[in-house]
N, C-alpha and C positions, 0 to 999 in steps of 0.2 A: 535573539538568544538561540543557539544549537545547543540541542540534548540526544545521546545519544544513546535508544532505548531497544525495551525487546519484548514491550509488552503485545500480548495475545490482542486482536481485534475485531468485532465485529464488522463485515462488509458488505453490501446491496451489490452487484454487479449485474451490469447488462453483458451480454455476448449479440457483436455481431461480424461477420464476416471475418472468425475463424480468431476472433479478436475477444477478450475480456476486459471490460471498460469497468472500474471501479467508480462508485455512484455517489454511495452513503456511507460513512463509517462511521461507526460508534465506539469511544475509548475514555476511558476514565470517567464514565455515568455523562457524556456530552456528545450532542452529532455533530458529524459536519458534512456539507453535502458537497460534493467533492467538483468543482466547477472546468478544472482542466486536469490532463494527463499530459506532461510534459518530457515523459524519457519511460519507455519500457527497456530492458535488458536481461535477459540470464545468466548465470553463476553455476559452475558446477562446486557443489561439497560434498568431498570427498568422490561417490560415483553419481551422487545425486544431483541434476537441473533444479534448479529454484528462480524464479521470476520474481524481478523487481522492479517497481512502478516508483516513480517521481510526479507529486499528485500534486495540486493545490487547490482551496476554497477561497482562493485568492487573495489570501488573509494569511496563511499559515501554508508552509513547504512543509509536505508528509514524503519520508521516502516507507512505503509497503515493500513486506516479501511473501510472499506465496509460495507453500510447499505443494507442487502438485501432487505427492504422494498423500500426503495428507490430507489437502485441499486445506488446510491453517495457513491462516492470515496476522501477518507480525507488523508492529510499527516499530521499525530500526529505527526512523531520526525523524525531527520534528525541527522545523526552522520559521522561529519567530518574532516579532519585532518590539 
């Protein structure tokens, strides 16, 4: 099943070498600990960069967006079986 959302989410992130690696997210009162990172990319809107990660818990395809301005963490899409 694809659902294609824009709810606000909690995130854990590690940083290392210049890199933000999403860890743990919490959305809809449930974790998930997030086991691979499979596609980062940016987006401009409008004049703003925004970062987006293709994440899984190997169980479930999360696509995350990160507004660097804000540092707010969004769940766009959810792909699951």
């Amino acid at each position: 099943m694809h659902q294609i959302l824009n709810d606000p989410i909690d995130l854990v992130v590690s940083f290392h070498e210049n890199r933000v690696i999403p860890k743990r997210m919490r959305w809809d009162g449930r974790e998930y600990d997030i086991k691979t990172v499979n596609l980062v990319h940016t987006a401009r809107e409008g004049t703003k960069r925004v970062f987006y990660f293709s994440v899984s818990d190997m169980t479930n395809y999360f696509k995350l967006k990160l507004d660097p301005d804000t540092l707010e963490w969004r769940l766009i899409e959810i792909y699951t079986d």
